[in-house]
C-alpha positions as CSV (number, residue, x, y, z in Angstrom):
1,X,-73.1,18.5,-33.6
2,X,-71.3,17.9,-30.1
3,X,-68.6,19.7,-28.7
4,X,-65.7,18.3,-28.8
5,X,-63.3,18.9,-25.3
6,X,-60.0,17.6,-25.0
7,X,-58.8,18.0,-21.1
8,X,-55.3,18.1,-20.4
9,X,-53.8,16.9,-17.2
10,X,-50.0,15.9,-16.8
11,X,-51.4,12.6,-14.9
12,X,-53.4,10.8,-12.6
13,X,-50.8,9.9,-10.3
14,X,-53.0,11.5,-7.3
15,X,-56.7,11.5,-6.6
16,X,-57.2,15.0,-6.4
17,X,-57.8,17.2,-9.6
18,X,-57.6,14.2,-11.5
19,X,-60.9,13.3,-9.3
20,X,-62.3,16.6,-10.4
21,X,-61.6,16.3,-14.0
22,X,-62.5,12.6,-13.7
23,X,-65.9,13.3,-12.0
24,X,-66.3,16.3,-14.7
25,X,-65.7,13.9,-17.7
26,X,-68.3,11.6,-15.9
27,X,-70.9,13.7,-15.5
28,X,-70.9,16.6,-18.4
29,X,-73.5,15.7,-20.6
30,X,-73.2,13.9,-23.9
31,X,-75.5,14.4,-25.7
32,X,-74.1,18.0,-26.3
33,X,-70.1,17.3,-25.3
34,X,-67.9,15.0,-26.8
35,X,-65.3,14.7,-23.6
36,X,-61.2,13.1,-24.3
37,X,-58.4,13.1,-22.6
38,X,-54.9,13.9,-22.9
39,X,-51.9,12.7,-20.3
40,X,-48.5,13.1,-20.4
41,X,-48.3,9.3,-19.0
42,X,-50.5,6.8,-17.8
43,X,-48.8,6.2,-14.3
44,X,-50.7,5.5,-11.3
45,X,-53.5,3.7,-9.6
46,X,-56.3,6.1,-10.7
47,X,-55.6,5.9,-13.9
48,X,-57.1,2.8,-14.2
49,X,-60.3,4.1,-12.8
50,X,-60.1,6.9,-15.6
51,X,-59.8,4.3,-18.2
52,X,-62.6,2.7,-17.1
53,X,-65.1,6.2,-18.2
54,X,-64.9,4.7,-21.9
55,X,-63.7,8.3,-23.0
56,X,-60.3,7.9,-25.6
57,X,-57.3,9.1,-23.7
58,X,-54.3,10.2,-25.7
59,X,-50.7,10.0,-24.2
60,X,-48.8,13.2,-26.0
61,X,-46.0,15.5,-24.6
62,X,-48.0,18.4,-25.1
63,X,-45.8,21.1,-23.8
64,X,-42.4,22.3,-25.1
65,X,-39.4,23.7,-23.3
66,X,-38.9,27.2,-24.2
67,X,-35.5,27.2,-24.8
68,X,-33.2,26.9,-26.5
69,X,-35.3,29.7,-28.1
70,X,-34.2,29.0,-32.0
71,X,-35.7,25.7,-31.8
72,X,-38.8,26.5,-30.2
73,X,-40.5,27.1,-33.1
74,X,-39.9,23.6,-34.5
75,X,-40.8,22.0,-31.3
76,X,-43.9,23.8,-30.8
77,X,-45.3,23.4,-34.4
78,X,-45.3,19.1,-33.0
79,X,-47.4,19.8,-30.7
80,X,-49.8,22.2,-33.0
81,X,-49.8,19.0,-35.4
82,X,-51.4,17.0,-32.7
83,X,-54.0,19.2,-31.8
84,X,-55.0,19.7,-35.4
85,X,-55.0,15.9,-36.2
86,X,-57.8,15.7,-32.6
87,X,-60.2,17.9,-34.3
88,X,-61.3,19.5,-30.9
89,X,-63.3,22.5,-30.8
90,X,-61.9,23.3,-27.0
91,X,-58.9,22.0,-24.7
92,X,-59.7,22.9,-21.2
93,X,-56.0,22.2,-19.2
94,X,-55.8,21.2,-15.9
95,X,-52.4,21.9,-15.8
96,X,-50.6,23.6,-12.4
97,X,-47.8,25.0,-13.9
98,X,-47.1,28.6,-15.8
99,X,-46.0,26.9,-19.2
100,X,-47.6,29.1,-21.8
101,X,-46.7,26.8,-25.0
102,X,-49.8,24.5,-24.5
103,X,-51.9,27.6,-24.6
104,X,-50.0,28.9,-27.5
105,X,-50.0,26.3,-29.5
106,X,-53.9,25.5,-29.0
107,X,-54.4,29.2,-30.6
108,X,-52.3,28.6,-33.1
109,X,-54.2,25.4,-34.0
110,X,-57.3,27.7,-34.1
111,X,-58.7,25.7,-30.6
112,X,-60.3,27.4,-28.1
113,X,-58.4,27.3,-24.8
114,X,-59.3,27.2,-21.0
115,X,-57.4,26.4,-17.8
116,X,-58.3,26.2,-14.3
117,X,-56.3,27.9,-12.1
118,X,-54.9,25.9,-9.0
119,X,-53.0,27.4,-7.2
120,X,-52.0,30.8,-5.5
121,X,-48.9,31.6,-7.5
122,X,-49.0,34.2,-10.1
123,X,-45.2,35.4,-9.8
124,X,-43.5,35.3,-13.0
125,X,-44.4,36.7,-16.4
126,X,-45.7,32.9,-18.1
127,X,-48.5,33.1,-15.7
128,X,-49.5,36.6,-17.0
129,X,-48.8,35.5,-20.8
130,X,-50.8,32.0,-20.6
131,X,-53.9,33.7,-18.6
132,X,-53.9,36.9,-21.8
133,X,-53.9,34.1,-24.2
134,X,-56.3,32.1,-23.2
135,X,-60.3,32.3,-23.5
136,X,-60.8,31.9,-20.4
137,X,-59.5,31.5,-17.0
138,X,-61.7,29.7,-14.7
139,X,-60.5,30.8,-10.4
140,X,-61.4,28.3,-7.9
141,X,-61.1,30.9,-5.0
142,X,-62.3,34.0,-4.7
143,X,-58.8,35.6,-3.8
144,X,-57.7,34.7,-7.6
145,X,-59.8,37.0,-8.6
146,X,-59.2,39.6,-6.6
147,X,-55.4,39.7,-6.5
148,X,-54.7,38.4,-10.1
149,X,-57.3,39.2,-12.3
150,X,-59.5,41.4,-11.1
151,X,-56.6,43.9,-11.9
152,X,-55.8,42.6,-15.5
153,X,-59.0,43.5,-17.8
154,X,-57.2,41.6,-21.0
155,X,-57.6,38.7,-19.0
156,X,-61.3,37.1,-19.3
157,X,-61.5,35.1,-15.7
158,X,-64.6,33.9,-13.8
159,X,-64.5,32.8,-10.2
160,X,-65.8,29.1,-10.4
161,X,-65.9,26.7,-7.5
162,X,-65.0,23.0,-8.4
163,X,-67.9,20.2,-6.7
164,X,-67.6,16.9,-5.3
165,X,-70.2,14.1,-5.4
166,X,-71.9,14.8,-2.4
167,X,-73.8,11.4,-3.0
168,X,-70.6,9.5,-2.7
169,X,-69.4,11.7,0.2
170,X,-71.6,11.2,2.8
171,X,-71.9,10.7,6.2
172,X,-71.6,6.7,6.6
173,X,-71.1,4.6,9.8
174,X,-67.6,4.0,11.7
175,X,-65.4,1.4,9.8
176,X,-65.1,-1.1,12.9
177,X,-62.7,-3.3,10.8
178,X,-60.1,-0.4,9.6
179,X,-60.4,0.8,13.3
180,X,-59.3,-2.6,14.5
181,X,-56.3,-2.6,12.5
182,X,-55.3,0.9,14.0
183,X,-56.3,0.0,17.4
184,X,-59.2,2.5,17.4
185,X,-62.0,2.6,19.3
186,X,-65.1,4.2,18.6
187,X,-65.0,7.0,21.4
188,X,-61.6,7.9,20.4
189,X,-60.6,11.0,19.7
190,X,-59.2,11.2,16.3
191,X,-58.2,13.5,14.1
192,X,-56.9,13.3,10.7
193,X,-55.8,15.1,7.7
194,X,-55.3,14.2,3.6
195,X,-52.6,15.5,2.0
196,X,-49.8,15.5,-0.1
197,X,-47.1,15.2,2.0
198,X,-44.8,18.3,0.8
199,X,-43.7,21.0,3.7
200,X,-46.4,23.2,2.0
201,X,-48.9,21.1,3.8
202,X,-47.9,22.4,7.1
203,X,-47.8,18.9,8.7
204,X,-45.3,19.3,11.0
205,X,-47.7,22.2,12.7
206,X,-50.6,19.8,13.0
207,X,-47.9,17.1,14.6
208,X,-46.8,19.5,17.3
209,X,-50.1,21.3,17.9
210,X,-51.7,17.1,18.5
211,X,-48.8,16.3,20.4
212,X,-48.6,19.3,23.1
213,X,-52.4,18.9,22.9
214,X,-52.5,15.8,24.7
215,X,-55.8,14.8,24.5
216,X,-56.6,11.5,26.1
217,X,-57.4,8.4,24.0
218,X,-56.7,10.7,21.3
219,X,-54.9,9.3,17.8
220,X,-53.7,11.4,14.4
221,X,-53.8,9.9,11.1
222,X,-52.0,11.2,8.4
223,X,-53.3,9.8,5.0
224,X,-51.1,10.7,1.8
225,X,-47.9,9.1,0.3
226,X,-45.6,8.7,2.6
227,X,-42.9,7.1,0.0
228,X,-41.0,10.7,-0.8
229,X,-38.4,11.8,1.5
230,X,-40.2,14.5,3.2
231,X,-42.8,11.7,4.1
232,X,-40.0,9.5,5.6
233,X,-38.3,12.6,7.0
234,X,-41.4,13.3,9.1
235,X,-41.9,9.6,10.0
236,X,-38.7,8.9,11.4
237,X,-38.7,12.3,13.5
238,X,-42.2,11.8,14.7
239,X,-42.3,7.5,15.9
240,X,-45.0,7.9,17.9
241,X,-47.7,5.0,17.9
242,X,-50.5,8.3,18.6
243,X,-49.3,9.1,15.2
244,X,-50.1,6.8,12.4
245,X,-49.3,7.2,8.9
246,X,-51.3,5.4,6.6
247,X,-49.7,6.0,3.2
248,X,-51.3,6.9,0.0
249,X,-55.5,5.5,0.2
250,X,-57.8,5.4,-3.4
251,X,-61.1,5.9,-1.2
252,X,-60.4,7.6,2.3
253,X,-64.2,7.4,3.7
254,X,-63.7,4.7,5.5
255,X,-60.4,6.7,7.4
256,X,-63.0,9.5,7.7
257,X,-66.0,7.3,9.3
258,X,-63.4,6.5,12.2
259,X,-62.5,10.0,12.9
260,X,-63.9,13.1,15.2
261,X,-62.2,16.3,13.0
262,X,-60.2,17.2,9.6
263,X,-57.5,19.2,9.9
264,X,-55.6,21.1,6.8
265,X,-52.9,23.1,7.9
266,X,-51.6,24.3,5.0
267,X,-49.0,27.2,5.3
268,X,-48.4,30.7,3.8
269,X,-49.6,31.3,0.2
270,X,-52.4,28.9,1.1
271,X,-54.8,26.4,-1.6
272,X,-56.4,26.8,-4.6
273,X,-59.3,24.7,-3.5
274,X,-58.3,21.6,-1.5
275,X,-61.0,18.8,-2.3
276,X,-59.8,16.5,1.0
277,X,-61.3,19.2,3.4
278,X,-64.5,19.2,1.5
279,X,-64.9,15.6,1.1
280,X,-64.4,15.2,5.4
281,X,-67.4,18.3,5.2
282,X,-69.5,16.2,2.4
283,X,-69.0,13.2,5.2
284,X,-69.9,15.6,8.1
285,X,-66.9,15.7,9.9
286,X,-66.0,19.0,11.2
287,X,-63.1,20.7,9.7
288,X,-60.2,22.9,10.8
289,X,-58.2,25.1,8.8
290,X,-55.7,27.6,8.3
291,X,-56.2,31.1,7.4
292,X,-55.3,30.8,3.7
293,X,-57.0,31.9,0.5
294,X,-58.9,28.3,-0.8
295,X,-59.2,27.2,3.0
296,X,-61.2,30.9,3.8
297,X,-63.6,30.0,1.3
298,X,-65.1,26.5,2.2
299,X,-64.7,27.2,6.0
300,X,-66.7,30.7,5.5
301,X,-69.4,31.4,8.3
302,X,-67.0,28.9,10.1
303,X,-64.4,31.2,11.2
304,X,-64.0,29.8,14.8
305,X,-62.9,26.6,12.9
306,X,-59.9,29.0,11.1
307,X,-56.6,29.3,12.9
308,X,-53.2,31.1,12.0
309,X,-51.2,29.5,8.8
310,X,-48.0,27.3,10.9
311,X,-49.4,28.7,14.5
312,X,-48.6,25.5,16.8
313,X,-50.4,27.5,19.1
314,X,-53.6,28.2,17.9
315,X,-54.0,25.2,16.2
316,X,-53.3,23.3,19.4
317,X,-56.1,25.9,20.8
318,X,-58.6,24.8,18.1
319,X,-58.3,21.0,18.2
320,X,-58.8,20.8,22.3
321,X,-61.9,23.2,21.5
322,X,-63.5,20.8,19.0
323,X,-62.5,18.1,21.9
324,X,-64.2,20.1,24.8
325,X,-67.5,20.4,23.3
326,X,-70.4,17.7,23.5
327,X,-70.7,14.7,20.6
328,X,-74.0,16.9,20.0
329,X,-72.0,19.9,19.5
330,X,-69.5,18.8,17.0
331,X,-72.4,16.4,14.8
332,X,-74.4,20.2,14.1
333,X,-71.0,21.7,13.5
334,X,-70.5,18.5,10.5
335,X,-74.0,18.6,9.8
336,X,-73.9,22.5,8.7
337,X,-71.1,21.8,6.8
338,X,-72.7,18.7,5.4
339,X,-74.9,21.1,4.0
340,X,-72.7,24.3,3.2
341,X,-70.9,21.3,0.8
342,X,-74.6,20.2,-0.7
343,X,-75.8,24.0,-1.3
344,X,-72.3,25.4,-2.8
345,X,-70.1,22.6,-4.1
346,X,-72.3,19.6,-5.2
347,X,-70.5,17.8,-8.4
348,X,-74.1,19.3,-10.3
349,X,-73.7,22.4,-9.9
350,X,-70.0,22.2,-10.7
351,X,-70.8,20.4,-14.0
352,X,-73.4,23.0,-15.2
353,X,-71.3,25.6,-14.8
354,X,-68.5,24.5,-17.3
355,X,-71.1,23.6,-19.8
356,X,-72.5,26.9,-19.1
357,X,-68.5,28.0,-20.0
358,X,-68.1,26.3,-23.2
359,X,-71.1,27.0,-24.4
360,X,-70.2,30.7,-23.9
361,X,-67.0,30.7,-25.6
């Protein structure tokens, strides 16, 4: 009999873990695994790809405010309905926040629960409460598990990288076209970066650091949604024609073909596990990053590609190195990381390794 795995993600509004958990539903084998999906709404342009794998997809409000704490109960008890009425034998939730009632309503359904941890913040008591109660807690950095877990024995976590399809990801020729309509030309200097454009990214230190750079024949372009007010915020303060912002882009390969180095300069508390810098890797372009738990982990044996989380300085000192070296140079740089990507993080070895999981639990 298969296993039946319903994965929970609020929606596929961005490429990013809903690519992971897209690619994972692709490619888990099923013959053994019986894969669905559960969304809070079906917004969004990927979404459409999703519906596409074949798989049903349920549209639930699976979590429950907490409060008003004498209704809880009631509320919750909807949600355990639901599960019950799916029949699945595991929900693995994809889900970024520290809401616990998913969790607790799965056990009280009698379903065996997972959830991947994305991100670095473990500061409030739901996080400690939905890791206890869950089967299993699946870190996507090594720093998860040594500054959360590691600590906690009650909670069961294993340090598991996600993968990309290094197949799709690869190293493809320049996009003449999408370079024409930037004004591009192939020995420019370009340098770009995908990300969600929140002040967490850091891109205001990559806009400084490229603009006191100066760099001849030199461009940045700045892929992500550039519809929220940060995005516009940024925009207006930075009209620079140097600076291009393309908006949000479904496939970004062809951006990557035209450019010489990624940069992700996210600030502070740092990544989970940013798939962007490992797709620009995968494509063997040469990556920059900051010094930030997620980042430290794909750019390891890389360091002199590392630079100090919102330091206009260094960064600025990192980009004009990666300029000052030979074409030669900076191809073996991407072609190391190439196949850093291909050894560690290829979307095989990421698939085996969750059907390793379940099959443990």
């Amino acid at each position: 009999m298969k296993t039946k795995i319903l994965y929970t993600i609020p929606n596929f509004n961005t490429a990013g873990s809903g690519k992971v958990v897209y690619d994972l539903v692709k490619g888990i084998d099923k013959e053994k695994f019986a894969p669905e999906i559960l969304v809070k709404h079906t917004k969004g342009d990927f979404y459409k790809e999703v519906e596409k794998l074949g798989v049903p997809i349920h549209v639930f409000p699976y979590e429950t405010n907490y409060y008003p704490l004498w209704s809880f109960p009631f509320r919750l008890i909807k949600v355990i309905r639901f599960f019950r009425k799916l029949k699945v034998d595991i929900i693995h939730s994809w889900h970024y926040s520290s809401d616990f009632s998913e969790v607790l309503a799965a056990r009280l359904a009698g379903i065996k629960f997972v959830y991947t941890k994305k991100n670095m913040g473990l500061g409030n008591k739901a996080w400690i409460w939905k890791s206890k109660l869950s089967h299993q807690v699946i870190a996507i950095n090594k720093d998860m598990m040594n500054v959360f877990f590691n600590p906690i024995p009650s909670i069961k976590a294993t340090y598991l990288p996600l993968g990309i399809d290094t197949t799709y990801y690869k190293p493809r020729r320049f996009d003449s076209e999408l370079a024409k309509k930037y004004v591009i030309e192939e020995n420019d200097f370009v340098v770009i970066t995908v990300a969600n454009l929140v002040p967490l990214k850091g891109i205001e230190t990559l806009i400084e650091a490229f603009k006191q750079v100066k760099i001849p024949n030199s461009k940045l372009l700045i892929v992500g949604n550039n519809q929220n007010e940060y995005a516009q915020q940024l925009m207006h303060k930075h009209q620079d024609k140097l600076i291009i912002f393309t908006g949000k882009q479904l496939d970004v390969r062809p951006f990557l073909s035209i450019s010489k180095v990624f940069c992700i300069p996210t600030l502070y508390i740092g990544e989970g596990m940013p798939m962007a810098p490992l797709e620009a890797m995968s494509m063997g372009i040469p990556v920059l990053g900051s010094r930030v738990p997620g980042i430290t982990d794909i750019l390891e044996g890389h360091k002199e590609c590392l630079f100090e989380s919102s330091s206009v300085i260094d960064l600025q000192k990192k980009v004009y190195k990666m300029y000052s070296i030979s074409k030669q140079e900076r191809e073996a740089i991407g072609n190391e990381m190439r196949e850093k990507v291909v050894q560690l993080y290829d979307i095989k070895k990421f698939i085996y390794s969750r059907e390793d999981l379940y099959k443990s639990l």
